[in-house]
N, C-alpha and C positions, 0 to 999 in steps of 0.2 A: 481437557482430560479430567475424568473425574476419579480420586483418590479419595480412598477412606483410610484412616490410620486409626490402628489397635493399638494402647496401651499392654502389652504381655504385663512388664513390670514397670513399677515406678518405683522399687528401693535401692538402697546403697548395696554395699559389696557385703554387707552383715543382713541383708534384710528386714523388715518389719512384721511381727517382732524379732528382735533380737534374742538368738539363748540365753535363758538365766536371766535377762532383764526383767527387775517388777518395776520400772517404771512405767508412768500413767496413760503412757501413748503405745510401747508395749502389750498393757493390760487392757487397752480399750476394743469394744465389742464393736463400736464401728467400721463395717468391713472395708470402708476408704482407708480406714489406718493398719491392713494388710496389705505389705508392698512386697512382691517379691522382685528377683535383684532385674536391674533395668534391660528392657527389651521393648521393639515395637514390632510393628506390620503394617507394610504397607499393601494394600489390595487394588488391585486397578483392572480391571475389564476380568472379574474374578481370578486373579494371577495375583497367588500372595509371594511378598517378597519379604523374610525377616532380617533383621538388623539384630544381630546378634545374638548366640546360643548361650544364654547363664546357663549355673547347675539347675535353675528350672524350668529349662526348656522345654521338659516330658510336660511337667505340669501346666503350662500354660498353652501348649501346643491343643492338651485334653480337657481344659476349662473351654478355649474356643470353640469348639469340635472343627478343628480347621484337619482338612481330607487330603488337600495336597497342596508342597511349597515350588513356587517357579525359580522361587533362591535363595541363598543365605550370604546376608552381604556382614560381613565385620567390621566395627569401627575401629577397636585396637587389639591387642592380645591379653590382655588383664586378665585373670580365672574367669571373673562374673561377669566374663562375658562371651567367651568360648569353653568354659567347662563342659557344656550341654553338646557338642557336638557329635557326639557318636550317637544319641537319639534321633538325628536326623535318615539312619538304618530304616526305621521306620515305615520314609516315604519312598527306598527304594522297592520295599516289600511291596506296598499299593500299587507304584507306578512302574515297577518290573523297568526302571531308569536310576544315571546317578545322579543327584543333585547338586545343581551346580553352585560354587560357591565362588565368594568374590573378596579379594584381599589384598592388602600393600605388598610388598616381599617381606618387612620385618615381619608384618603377621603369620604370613606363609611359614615363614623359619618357626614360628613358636608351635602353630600348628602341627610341624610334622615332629616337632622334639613331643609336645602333650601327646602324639595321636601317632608314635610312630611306626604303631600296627594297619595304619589306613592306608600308610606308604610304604611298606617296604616288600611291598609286590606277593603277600601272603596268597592263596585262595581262598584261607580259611572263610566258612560259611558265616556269614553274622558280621563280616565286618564292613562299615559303613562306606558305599560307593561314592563317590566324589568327583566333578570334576572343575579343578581348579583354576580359576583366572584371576590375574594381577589387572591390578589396576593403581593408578596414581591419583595423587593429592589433584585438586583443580580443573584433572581432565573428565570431561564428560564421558561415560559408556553406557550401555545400552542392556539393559535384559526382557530378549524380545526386542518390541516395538519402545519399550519404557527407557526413558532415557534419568539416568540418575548422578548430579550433579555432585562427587565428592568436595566436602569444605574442610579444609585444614583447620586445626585448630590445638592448640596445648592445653596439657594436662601437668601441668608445671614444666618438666622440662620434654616429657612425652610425647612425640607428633601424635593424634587421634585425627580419627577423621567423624565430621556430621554428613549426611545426606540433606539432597533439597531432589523431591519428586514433584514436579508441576509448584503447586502454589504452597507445598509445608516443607518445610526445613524440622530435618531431627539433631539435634545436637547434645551428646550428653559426654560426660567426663572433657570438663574443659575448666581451666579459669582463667585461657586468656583468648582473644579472637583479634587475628591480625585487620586490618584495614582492607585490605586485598579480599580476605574472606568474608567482612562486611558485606563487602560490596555483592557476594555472592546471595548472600541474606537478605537484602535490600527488595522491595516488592514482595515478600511472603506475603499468604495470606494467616498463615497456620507458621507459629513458630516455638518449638520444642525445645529448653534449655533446661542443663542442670542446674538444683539447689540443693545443697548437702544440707545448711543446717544455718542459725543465725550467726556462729562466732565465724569467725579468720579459719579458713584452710590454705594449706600447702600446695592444691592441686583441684579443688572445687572452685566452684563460685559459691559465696552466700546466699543466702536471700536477697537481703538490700544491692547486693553486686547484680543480681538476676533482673532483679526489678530494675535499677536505670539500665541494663544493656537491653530490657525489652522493650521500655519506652526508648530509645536510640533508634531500636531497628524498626520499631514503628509496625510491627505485626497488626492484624486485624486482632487475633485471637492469640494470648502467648500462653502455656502452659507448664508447670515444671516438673521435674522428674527428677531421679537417681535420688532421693530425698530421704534422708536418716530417719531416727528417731529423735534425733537432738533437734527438731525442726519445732515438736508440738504439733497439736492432736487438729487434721487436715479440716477440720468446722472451722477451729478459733483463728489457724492460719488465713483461711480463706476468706475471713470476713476482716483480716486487716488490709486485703489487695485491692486492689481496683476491678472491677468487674469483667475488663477484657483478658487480665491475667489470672490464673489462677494454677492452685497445683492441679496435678491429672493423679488417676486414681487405677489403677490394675481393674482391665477391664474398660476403661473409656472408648469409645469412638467419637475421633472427630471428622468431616466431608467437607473435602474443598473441591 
């Protein structure tokens, strides 16, 4: 199966830049060091499948010029990463269909409190079509033909869930990965974790935490995402990595 994955976003929950910030990684013209907040796509026999709607869903949706979604799957419920969901209206308007979305049930619950004009059986014109399916930690399900391997994972004390499509695993908001889900990880070809920044967080991974969990899993190619500004400007980072790891940048594509 051949799978292309888009970069939407590679920043944290405050974006790059940050408001009001003049620091140097803020202020820098290099467009790798604008991240907006974390999202991917997965594309497979041209059927894009997104991995979760930040508040810049509009925007990143009209950077691609992507015309139409076959789904939108969520990792957890956090703002900056389902804020963006009613722009998904959008591709009912093209595809005169609802789109289908894909979620645990805590998600589900958050969903309908953020959005509880999409559920409560309004007509009103304009509001975003949906149709919703659960899905669980560990079981595999299918959109379409594509089958997508949810991997458990925390977020200090948070279940999130990563995806594994064919040969790349996405994993973002995590700092700890059970063994069970290892295992799930094990053979990538392509493998997408979070790095918020170099000190101690509460619910990220570091840097140096990113880096031996991606030499463990043993990826061909690993890259990181959900990435601050307290990280330093994506040139100087990148040339402290090893060549198979690196950060990814809004806008990347990778093919496995």
């Amino acid at each position: 199966m051949n799978v292309r994955l888009t970069f939407l976003g590679t920043g944290t929950s405050q974006g790059v830049p940050v408001v009001s910030c003049p620091c140097r990684i803020c202020s820098s013209a290099d467009p790798r060091d604008k991240r907006l907040r974390s999202s991917v796509m997965f594309t497979v026999g041209g059927r894009n499948i997104v991995i979760d709607t930040g508040p810049d869903f509009r925007q990143q949706m009209l950077r691609e010029r992507v015309k139409q979604i076959a789904a939108v799957v969520f990792t957890h419920a956090h703002k900056d990463h389902i804020a963006g969901m009613d722009d998904v209206r959008a591709f009912n308007f093209t595809s005169g269909a609802a789109v289908d979305v894909f979620a645990e049930p805590l998600v589900q619950d958050a969903l309908r409190r953020e959005f509880a004009y999409v559920f409560d059986g309004s007509d009103y014109p304009g509001i975003p079509k949906i149709n919703l399916h659960t899905i669980h930690s560990g079981l595999r399900f299918f959109i379409d033909d594509i089958p997508l391997t949810p991997i458990p994972v925390l977020h200090y004390r948070l279940p999130v869930l990563g995806f594994r499509v064919a040969d790349i695993v996405y994993i973002t908001d995590a700092n700890h990965i059970p063994e069970a889900s290892r295992k799930l990880i094990r053979g990538a070809k392509v493998l997408v974790l979070n790095a918020l920044r170099r000190e101690k967080h509460i619910s990220h991974f570091t840097l140096d935490e990113a880096v031996a969990l991606a030499e463990d899993l043993r990826a061909e190619r690993t890259y990181f995402t959900h990435i601050s500004h307290q990280m330093g400007l994506h040139e100087e980072v990148n040339r402290e990595l090893p060549a198979h790891i690196q950060l990814a940048w809004d806008g990347l594509t990778v093919d496995s």
